[in-house]
C-alpha positions in Angstrom: -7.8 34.6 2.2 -6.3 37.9 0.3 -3.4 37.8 2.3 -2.9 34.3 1.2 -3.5 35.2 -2.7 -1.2 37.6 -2.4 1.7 35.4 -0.9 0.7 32.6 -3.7 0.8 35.4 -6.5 3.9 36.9 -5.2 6.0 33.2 -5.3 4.4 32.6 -8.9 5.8 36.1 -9.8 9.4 34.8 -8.5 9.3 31.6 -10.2 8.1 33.0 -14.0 11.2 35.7 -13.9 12.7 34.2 -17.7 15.6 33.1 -15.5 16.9 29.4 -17.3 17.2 28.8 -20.7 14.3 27.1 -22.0 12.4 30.2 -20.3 13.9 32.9 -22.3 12.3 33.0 -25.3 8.9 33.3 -23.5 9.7 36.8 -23.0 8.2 38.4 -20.4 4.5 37.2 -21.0 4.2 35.2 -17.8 6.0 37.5 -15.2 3.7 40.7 -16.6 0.4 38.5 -16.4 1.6 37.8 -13.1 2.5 41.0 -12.0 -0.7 42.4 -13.2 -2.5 39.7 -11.4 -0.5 41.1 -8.3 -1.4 44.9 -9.1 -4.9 43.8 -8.7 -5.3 41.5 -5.8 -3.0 44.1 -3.9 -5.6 46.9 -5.0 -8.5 44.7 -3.9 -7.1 44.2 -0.7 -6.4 48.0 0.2 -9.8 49.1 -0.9 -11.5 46.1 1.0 -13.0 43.8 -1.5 -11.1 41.1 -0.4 -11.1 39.7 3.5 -7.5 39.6 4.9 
């Protein structure tokens, strides 16, 4: 299930990247929620909290 979470989070993290033009004045507000959302499911995952 983590390892899944993590795959998921990791494409969203790709596909908010403020990469086409109607994108770029959102700034990077959806990549960094993502990417915090990453931080944490990866730090779940090493210290165990979340089943792999």
């Amino acid at each position: 299930m983590g390892l899944i979470l993590l795959v998921v989070l990791i494409l969203l993290l790709a596909g908010a990247v403020p990469r086409w033009g109607y994108s770029r004045s959102w700034g990077y507000g959806p990549s960094g929620l993502l990417g915090t959302a990453l931080v944490v499911v990866v730090v779940l995952l090493l210290l165990g909290y979340l089943p792999r």
